[in-house]
C-alpha positions in Angstrom: 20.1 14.3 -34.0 18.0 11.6 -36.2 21.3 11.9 -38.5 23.5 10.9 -36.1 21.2 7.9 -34.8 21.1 6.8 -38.5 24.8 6.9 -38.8 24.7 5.2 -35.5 22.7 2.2 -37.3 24.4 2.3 -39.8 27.9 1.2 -38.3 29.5 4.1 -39.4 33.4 4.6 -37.5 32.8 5.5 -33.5 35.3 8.4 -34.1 33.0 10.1 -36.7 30.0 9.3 -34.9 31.7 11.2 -31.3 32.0 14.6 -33.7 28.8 14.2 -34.9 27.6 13.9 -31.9 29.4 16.6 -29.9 28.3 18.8 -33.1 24.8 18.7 -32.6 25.5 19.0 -28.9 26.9 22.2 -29.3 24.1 23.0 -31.4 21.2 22.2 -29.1 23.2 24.2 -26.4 23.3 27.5 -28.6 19.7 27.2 -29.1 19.7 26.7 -25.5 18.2 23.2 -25.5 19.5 21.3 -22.4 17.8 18.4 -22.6 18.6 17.6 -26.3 22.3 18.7 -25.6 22.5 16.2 -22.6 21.7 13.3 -24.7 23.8 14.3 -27.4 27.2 14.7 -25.3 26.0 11.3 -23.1 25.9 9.7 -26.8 29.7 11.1 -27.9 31.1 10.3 -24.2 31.5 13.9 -23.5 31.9 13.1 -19.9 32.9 17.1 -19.3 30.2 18.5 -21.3 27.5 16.1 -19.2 28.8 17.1 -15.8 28.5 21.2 -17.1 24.9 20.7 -18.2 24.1 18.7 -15.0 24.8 21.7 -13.4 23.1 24.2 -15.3 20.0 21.9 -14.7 20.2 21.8 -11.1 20.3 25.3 -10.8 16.9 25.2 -12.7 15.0 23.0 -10.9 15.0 20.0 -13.4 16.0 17.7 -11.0 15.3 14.6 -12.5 17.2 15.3 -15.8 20.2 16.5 -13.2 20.0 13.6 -11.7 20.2 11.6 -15.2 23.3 13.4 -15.9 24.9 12.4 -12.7 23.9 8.9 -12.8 25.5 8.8 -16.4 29.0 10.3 -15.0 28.8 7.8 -11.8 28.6 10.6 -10.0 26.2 9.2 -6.7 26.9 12.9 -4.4 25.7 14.7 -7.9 22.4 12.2 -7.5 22.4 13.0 -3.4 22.4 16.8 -4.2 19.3 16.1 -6.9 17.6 14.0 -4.0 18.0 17.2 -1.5 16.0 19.5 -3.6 13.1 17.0 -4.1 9.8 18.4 -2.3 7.3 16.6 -3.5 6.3 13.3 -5.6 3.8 15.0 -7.3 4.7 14.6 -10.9 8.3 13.7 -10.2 9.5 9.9 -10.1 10.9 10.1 -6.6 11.4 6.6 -6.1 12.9 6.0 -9.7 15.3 8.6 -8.0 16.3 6.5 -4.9 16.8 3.6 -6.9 19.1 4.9 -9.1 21.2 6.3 -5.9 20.8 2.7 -4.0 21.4 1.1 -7.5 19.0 -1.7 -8.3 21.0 -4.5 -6.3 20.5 -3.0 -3.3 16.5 -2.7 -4.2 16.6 -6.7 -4.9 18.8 -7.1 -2.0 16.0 -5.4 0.1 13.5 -7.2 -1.6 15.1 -10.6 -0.4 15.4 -9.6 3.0 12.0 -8.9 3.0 11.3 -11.8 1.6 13.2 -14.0 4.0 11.7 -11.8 7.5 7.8 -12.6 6.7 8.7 -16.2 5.5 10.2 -16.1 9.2 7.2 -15.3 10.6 5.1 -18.0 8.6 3.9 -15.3 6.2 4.0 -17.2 2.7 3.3 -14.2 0.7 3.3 -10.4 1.0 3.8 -7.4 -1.3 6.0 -4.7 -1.3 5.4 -1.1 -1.9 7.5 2.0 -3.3 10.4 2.3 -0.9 10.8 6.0 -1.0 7.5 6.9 0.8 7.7 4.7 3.1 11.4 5.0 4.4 10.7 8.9 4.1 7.8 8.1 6.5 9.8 5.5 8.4 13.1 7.6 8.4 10.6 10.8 9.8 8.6 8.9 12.7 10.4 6.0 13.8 12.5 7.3 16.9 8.8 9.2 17.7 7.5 5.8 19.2 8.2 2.4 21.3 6.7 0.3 19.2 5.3 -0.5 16.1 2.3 -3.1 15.0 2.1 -3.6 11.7 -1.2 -6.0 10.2 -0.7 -8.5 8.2 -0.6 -8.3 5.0 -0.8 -4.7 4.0 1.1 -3.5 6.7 4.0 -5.8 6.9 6.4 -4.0 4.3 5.9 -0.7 6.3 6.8 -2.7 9.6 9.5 -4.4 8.1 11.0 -0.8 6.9 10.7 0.8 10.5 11.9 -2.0 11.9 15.5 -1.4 9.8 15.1 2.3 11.1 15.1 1.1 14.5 11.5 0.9 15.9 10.8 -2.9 17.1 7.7 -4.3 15.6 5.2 -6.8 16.7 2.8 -8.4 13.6 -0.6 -9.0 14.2 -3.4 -10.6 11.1 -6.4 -8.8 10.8 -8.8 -8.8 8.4 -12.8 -8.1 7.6 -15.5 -11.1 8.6 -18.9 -10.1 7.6 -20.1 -6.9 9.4 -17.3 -7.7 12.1 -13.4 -7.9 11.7 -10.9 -10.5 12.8 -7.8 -10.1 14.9 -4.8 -12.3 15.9 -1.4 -12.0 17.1 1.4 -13.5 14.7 4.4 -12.4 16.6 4.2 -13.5 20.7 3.0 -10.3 22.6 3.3 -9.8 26.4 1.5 -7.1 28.2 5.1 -4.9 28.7 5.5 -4.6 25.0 2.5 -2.3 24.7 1.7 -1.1 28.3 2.3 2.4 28.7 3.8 2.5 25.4 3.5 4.6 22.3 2.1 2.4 19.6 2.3 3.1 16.1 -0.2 1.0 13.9 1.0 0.2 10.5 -0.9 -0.7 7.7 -1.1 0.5 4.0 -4.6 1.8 4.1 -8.2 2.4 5.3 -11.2 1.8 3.6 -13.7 0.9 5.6 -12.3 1.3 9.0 -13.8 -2.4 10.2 -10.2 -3.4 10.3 -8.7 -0.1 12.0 -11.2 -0.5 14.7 -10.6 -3.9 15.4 -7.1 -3.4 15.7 -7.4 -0.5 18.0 -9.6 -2.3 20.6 -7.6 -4.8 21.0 -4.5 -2.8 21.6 -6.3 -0.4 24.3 -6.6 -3.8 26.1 -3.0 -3.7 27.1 -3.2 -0.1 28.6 -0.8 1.8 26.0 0.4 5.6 26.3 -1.5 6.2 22.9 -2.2 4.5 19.6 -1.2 5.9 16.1 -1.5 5.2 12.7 0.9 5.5 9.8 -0.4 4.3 6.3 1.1 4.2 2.8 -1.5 5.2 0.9 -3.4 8.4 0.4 -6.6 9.2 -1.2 -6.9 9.9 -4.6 -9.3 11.5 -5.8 -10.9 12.5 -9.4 -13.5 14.7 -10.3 -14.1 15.1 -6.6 -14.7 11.4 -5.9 -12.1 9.2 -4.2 -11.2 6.0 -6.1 -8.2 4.5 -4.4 -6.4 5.0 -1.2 -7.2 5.7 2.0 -10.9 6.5 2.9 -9.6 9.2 5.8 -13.4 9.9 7.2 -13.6 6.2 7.7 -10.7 6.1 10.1 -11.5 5.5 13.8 -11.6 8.1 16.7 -9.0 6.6 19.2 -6.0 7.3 17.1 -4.0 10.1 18.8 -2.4 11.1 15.5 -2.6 9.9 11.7 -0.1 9.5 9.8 -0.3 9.4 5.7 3.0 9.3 3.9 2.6 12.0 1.1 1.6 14.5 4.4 5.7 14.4 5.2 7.2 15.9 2.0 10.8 15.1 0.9 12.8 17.8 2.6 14.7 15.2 3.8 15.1 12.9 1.3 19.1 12.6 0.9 19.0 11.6 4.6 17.0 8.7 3.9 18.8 7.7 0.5 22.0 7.8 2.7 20.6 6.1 6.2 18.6 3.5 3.6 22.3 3.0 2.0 24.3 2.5 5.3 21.1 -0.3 5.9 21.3 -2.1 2.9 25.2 -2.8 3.0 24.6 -4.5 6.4 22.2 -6.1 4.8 24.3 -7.5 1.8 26.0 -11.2 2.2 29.5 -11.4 3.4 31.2 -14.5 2.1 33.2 -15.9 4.5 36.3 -17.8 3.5 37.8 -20.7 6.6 40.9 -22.0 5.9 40.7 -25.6 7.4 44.1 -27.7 7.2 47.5 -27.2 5.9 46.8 -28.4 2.3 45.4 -24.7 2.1 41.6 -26.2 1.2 38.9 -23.9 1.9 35.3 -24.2 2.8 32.9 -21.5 1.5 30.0 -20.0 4.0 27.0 -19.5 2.1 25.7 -16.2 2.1 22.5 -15.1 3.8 20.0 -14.2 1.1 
């Protein structure tokens, strides 16, 4: 294949280049080299020859190169049947994966909206996190509670992701003061929002648990059903010894159930790339066109994000 690059930088006629090309193709695929044939026929075009080793590489697991292959074709179902054989992000690029289904628009389109909700709320800043364990998570729990309360900062891109999956969310700040921990409603809360409700905490991690606490005494004050917690990030651990994530032991007693997003797996995972789809595109800006007297002159409605 280094010949046919060369000849590639060289300028040599497209025409000779496709043969080439498809040649040494062929010739990875009768030494039964998938991965060398793919990016061979992508390089000639070989639309046909792509969507037959796509195929043969779904049937064999590689997922990720299948998924290439369908992405090169245009082919967004051939990505959706990759996305419903994923089981795990261990080693595999899941989210990569969803944004090349949702196409990188629809992740800055997301981003915006994001953007423009926790600027709403007087939030000047916040960060956002990997989409696909979260709307997994999201897409898995949120019609399991009434409400969510997600903490400010960590917690408000989780919140902001149930929310668009249908769970209402309050947003409360809390953050560690020497030994202690502070706490304050951002959103107006009433006692009937949490009273005899199902409360699902979100936040993006635990470490110390000062925080955590906090949070869940001051919910129990409004009498709720129970009181959850869903978090983005699990522990990681090397040589035995956590050094990122979640510090699990350090999470209170009080929570009914805990929720960490690698525990759901990604079973389900076409679902969400299609439910996250149908959410972005009501998402996107519609340009309204008025037509406002008879010399056919038009004002223009500016779009939302």
């Amino acid at each position: 294949m280094d010949n046919a690059y060369s000849m590639k930088s060289r300028g040599v006629h497209p025409e000779a280049l496709r043969r080439e090309f498809n040649d040494l193709g062929r010739f990875a695929l009768s030494e039964g080299n998938l991965l060398e044939a793919l990016l061979a026929f992508k390089e000639s075009g070989n639309r046909e020859e792509v969507a037959i080793i796509g195929q043969e590489l779904l049937s064999k697991g590689r997922l990720y190169d299948a998924m290439d292959a369908a992405m090169f074709l245009g082919d967004r179902n051939g990505v959706l049947n990759g996305l419903k054989k994923v089981k795990s992000d261990v080693n595999f690029p899941v989210d990569d994966c969803l944004r090349d289904y949702l196409g990188q628009d629809s992740y800055d389109l997301l981003d915006r909206a994001f953007n423009k909700w926790h600027e709403k709320k007087g939030i000047e800043s916040a960060c956002s996190f990997k989409l696909a364990p979260v709307a997994n998570m999201a897409y898995q729990l949120a019609d399991k509670y009434d409400i969510g309360v997600g903490i400010s900062r960590g917690g408000l891109y989780p919140a902001f992701i149930f929310n668009l999956l249908g769970l209402p969310v309050k947003i409360a700040d809390s953050h560690k003061t020497g030994r202690g921990a502070s706490f304050r409603w951002i959103d107006e809360v009433v006692e009937e929002d949490l009273e005899e409700k199902n409360v699902l905490v979100l936040d993006k991690d635990v470490i110390s648990g000062r925080t955590s606490k906090r949070v869940l005494d001051e919910l129990m004050k409004y009498d709720p059903k129970s009181v959850s917690v869903a978090l983005i990030h699990p522990p990681i651990y090397c040589e035995g010894v956590r050094i990122t994530g979640t510090e699990a032991s350090n999470i209170p007693r009080g929570y009914k159930n805990i929720h960490i997003s690698n525990c759901f797996g990604y079973k389900k995972l076409d679902k969400v790339a299609k439910k996250m789809d149908r959410i972005i595109k009501g998402l996107k800006p519609k340009i309204t066109v008025k037509k406002y007297n008879r010399a056919h002159s038009y004002e223009l409605i500016k779009p939302m994000f």
